[in-house]
C-alpha positions in Angstrom: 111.9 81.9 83.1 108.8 84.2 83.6 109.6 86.7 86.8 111.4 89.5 86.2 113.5 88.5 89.2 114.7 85.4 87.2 115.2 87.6 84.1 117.4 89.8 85.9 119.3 86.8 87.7 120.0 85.5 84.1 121.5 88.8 83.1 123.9 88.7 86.2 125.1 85.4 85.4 126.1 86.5 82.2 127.7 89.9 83.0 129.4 87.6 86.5 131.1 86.0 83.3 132.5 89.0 81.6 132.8 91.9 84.3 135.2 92.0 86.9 133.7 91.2 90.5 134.4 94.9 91.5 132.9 96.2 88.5 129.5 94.1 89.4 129.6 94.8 93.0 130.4 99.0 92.5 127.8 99.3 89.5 125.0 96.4 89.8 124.5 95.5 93.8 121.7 97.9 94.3 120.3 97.8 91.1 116.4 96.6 91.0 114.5 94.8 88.2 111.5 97.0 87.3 109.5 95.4 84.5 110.0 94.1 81.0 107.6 95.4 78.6 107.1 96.0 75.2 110.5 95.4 74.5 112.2 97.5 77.1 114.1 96.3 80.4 113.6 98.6 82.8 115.9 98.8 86.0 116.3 101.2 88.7 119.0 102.2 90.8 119.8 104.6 93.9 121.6 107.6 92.0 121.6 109.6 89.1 125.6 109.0 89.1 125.4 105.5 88.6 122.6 105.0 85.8 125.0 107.6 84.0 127.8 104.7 84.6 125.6 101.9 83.8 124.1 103.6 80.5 127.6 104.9 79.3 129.7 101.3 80.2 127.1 98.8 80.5 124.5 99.1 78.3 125.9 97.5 75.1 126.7 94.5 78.0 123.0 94.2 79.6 121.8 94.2 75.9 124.1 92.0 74.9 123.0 89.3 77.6 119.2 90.0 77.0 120.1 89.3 73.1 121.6 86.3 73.9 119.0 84.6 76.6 116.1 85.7 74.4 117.3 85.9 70.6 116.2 88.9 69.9 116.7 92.9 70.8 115.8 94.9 73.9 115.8 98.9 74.9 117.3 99.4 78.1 115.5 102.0 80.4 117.2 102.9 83.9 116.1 104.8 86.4 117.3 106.8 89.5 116.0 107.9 92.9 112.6 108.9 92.6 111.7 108.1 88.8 110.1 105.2 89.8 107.8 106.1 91.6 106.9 108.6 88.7 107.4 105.8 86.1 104.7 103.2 88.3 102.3 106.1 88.5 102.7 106.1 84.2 102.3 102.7 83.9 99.2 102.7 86.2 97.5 105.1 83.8 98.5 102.7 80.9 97.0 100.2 82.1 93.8 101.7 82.8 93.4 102.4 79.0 94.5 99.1 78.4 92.2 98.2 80.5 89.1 100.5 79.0 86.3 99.8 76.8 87.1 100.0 73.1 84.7 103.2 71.4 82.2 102.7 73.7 80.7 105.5 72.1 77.2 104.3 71.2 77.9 100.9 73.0 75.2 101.5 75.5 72.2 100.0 76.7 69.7 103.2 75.8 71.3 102.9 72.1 70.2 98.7 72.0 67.2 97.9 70.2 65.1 95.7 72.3 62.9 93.1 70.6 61.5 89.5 71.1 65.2 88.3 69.6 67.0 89.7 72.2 65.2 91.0 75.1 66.6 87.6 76.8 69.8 88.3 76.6 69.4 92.0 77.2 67.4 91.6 80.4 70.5 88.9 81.6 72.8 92.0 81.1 71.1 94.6 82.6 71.0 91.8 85.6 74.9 92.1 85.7 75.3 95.5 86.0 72.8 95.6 89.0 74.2 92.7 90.8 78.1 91.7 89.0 78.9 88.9 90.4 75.9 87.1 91.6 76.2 83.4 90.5 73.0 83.8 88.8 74.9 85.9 86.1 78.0 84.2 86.5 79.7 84.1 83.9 77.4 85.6 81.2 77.6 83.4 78.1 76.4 85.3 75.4 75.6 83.8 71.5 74.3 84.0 68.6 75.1 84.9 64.5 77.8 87.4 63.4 75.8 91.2 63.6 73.7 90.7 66.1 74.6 93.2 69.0 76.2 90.9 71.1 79.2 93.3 71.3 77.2 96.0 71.6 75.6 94.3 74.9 78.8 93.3 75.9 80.4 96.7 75.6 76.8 98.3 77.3 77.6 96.6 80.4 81.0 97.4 80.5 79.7 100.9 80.5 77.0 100.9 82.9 79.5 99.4 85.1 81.7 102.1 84.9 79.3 105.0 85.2 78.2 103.4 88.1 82.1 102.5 89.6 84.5 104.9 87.8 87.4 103.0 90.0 86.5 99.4 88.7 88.8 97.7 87.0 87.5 96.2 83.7 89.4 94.5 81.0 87.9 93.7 77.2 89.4 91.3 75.0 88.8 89.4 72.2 89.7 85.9 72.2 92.1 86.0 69.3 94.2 88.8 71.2 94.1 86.9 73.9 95.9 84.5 72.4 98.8 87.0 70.6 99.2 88.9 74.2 99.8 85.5 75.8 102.8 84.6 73.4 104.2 88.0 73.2 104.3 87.9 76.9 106.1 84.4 77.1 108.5 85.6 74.5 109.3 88.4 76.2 109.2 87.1 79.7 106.4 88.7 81.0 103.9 86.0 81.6 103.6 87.4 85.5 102.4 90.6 84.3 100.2 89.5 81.4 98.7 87.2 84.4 97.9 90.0 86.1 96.7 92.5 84.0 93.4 90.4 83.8 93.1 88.1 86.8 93.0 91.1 89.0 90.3 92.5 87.5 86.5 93.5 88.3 85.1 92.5 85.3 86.2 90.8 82.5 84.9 90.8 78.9 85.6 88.7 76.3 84.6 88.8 73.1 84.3 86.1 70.3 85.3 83.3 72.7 85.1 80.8 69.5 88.8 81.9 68.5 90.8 80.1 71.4 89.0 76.4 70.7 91.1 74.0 69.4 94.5 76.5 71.4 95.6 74.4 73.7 98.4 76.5 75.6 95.6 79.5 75.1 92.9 77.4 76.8 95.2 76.5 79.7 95.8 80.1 80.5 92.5 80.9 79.8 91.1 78.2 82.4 93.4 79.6 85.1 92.6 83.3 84.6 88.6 82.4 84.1 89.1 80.5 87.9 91.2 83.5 89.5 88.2 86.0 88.5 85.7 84.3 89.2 86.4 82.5 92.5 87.8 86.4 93.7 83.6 86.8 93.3 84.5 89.4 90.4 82.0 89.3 87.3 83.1 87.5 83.7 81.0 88.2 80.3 81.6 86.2 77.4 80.2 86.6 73.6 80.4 83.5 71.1 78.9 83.2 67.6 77.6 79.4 68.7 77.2 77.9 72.0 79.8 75.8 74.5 78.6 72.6 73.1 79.2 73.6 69.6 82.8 74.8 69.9 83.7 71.1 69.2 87.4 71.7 69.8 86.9 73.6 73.4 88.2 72.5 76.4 85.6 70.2 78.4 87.2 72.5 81.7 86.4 75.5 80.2 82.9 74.1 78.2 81.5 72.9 81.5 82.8 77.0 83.5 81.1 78.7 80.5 77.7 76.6 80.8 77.6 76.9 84.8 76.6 80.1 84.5 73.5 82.3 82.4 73.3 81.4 78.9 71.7 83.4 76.6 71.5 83.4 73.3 70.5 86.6 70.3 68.6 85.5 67.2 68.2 87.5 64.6 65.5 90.4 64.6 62.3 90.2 63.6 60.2 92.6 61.2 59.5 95.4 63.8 62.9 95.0 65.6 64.4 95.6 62.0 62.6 98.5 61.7 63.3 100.1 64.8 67.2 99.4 64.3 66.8 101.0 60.9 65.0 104.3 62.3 67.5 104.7 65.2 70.4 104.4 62.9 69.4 106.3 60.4 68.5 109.0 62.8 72.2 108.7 64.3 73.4 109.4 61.1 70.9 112.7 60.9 68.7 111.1 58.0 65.0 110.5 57.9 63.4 107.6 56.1 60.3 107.8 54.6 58.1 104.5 56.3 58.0 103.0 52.8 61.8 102.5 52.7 62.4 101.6 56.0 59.9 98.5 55.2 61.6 98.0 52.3 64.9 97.7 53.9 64.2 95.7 56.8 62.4 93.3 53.8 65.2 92.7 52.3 67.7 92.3 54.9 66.5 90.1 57.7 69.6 88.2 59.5 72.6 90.7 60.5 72.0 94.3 62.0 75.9 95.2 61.0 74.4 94.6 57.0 71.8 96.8 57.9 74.0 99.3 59.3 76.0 99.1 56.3 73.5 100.0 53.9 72.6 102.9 56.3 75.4 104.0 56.0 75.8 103.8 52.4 72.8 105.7 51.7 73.7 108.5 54.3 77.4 108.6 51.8 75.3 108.9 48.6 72.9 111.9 50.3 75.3 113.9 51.1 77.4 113.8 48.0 74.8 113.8 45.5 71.5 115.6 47.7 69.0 113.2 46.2 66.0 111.8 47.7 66.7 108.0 48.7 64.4 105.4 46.9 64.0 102.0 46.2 66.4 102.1 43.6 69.4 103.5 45.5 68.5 101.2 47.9 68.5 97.8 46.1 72.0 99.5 45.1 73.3 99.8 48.6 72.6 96.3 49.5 74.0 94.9 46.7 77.1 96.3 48.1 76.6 94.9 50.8 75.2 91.6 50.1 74.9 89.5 47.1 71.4 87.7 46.6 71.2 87.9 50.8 74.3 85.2 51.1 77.7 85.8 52.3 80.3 85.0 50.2 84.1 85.5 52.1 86.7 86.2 50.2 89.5 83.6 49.2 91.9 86.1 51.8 89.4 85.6 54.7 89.4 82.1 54.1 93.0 81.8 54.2 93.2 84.5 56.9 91.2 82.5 59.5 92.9 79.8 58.3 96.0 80.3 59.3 94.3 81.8 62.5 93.7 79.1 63.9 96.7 77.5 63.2 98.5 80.3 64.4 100.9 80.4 61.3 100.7 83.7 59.2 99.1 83.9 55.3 102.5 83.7 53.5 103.4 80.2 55.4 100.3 79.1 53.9 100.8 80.6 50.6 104.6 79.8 51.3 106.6 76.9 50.3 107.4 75.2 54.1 107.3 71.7 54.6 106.1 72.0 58.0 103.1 69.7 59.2 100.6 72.2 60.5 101.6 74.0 57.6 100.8 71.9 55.3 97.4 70.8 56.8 96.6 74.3 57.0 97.3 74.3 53.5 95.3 71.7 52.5 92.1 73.0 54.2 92.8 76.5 52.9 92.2 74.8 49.3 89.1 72.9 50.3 87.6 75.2 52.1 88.0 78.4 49.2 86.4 75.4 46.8 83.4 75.1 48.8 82.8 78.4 50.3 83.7 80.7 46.8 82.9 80.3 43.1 86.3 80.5 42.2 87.9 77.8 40.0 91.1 75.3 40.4 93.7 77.9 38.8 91.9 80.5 40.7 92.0 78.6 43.9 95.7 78.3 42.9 96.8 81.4 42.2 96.2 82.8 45.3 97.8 80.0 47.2 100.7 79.9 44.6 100.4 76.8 43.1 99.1 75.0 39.5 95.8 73.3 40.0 96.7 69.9 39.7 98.1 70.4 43.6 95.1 72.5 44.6 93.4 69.4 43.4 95.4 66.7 45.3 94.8 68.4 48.7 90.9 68.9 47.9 90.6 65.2 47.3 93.2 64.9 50.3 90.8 66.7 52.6 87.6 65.0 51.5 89.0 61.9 52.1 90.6 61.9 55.3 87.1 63.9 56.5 85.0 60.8 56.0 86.9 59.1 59.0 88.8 61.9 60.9 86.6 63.4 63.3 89.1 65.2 64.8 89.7 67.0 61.2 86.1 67.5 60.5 85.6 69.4 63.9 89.0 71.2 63.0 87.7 72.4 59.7 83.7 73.5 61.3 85.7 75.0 63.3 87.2 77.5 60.9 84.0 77.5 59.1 82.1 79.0 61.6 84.9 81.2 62.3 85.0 82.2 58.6 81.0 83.0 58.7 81.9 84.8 62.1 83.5 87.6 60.2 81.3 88.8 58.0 
């Protein structure tokens, strides 16, 4: 049941069994189903006289019937005569900030640092926003490590293209949220409209792609909304922290749409590039480094640009509130906050965060006491995966998954035995790995 139309069909069915005919044919015949969204039915009929009726006798009833076809609660919204046309024109404008850029503020191509790292994937986007759509460019497949710029590219073309096309239509999503706005639409029967809320679109961006492999209800969706865009000529831009071929749990459909297009992968800065990311954000923040720190910096952190613009920011914090002069010192400080010994460590709640994830259970089932199988294997990685990825100990391990360590210890040796001849479980747990790595 996905239309509103059927929605609304089921409703009457249910009322047809508790009203009188008169009552349904005085009160419902010319009522029209609107839309279902965010928990609200909304209806309209032709007179202010009769949504007074419906609200004040047959509210409790229509919410009554939505309660029992859906098991859970709805608001009821009905509206007379003209409202709707003032209620579409509403909903229009929501969906155009749905449907905008998220702070784009500094997301732009004149605030990218260009260097030898990037300047192939930088000169594939400015190639999208001069010709979206071209088949060269289409779809965009950008990659690389966590923190380096490929939202910001992402995001820059998204711009241009709307400073350039104010009435396009562009929708950004990340690939997790694609996933949680697919099932809340299925749960609450709006599949049709979460279906088009992208497929109609001019452009689409995606971030972090990784996060609907191994999603098999995602995937479908997503390989039905990637063929609607993109066979309507309109452009699609997609960011991953690895390529197709490494996203071991992917959908060959979607692997072989995604490599069809420009690939183009970001590796992480060199020397001058470092520095040049270090000056512009620094002057951003309305500080001036001396040349000896910026070397120093760009020294010391070589791999992510969001680490660097974390200790940038740190040191701008510690200038203002104390007035001192920034040195080596205060450096080596801020990284350390930052960094430890230039390796990420996540923490135990990341690990079980992205864990669950990709399960698509929540933290407390893992940490919970179901019996469920996903559950339970979800479980079982979380503990193997906090042992090899933190310095935390058995009881450690267990007291954040709420258990003794001789179970943390069974599903360890669980895991590392059934890796050694389940592929399907070793991709499964790269997988999450990667997606782990993805986050700091």
């Amino acid at each position: 049941m996905n239309s509103i139309q059927d929605i609304w069909n089921g409703i009457m069915a249910i009322l047809s069994g508790k009203l009188t005919t008169t009552s349904i044919n005085t009160w419902f015949a010319d009522c029209v189903p609107i839309d279902l969204h965010d928990g609200t039915l909304v209806i309209h009929t032709s007179t202010p006289f009769k949504r007074d009726i419906l609200h004040s006798r047959f509210e409790e009833e229509i919410k009554d019937a939505l309660r029992e076809m859906f098991s859970c609660d709805f608001d009821l919204l009905i509206l007379a005569g003209d409202e709707l046309e003032d209620y579409r024109r509403e909903q229009e404008d929501k969906k155009k900030a749905e449907l905008s850029l998220p702070e784009m503020d500094g997301y732009t191509f004149e605030n990218f640092i260009v260097g030898k790292s990037n300047e192939y994937a930088y000169a594939a986007a400015q190639g999208v926003v001069k010709n979206p759509g071209s088949k060269v460019y289409n779809p965009l497949f950008i990659y690389g490590n966590s923190g380096l710029g490929k939202t910001h590219l992402l995001c820059a073309i998204g711009t241009a293209i709307h400073e350039a096309n104010p009435d396009a239509k562009i929708a950004f999503v990340k690939g997790d949220d694609f996933t949680n706005q697919m099932v809340r639409s299925i749960k609450e029967g709006t599949a049709d409209e979460f279906r088009q809320k992208y497929r109609g679109v001019d452009l689409f961006l995606v971030d972090d792609i990784q996060f609907i492999a191994g999603k098999e209800a995602t995937q479908e969706e997503f390989f039905h909304t990637f063929n609607s865009i993109y066979e309507a000529g309109h452009q699609i831009v997609i960011t991953s922290d690895r390529p197709p071929i490494d996203m071991l749990r992917l959908d060959d459909r979607l692997r072989t749409r995604f490599e069809g297009g420009m690939m183009a992968d970001v590796q992480p800065p060199d020397v001058e590039t470092r520095m040049a990311i270090i000056r512009n954000k620094a002057g951003h923040l309305g500080m001036q480094l001396s040349d000896d720190i910026v070397a120093y910096i760009a020294q010391k952190i070589t791999a992510n640009v969001r680490q660097i613009e974390g200790v940038i920011n740190r040191l701008t914090a510690v200038r203002e509130i104390t007035g001192d002069e920034i040195t080596r010192d205060k450096v080596d400080v801020a990284i350390g906050v930052v960094i430890r010994d230039g390796v990420y460590v996540p923490t135990p709640e990341t690990i079980i965060a992205e864990t669950a994830r990709y399960f698509q259970v929540t933290a407390d089932d893992v940490k919970g006491v179901s019996r469920q199988k996903n559950i339970v294997t979800a479980r079982h990685i979380t503990s193997y995966l906090i042992r090899n990825l933190t310095n935390l100990s058995l009881p450690g391990i267990g007291a954040f998954l709420n258990r003794d360590h001789a179970t943390v210890l069974a599903s360890i040796r669980k895991i590392e035995n059934q890796i050694k001849t389940d592929k399907k479980l070793a991709d499964t747990i790269r997988d999450i790995t990667s997606n782990i790595n993805s986050r700091q």
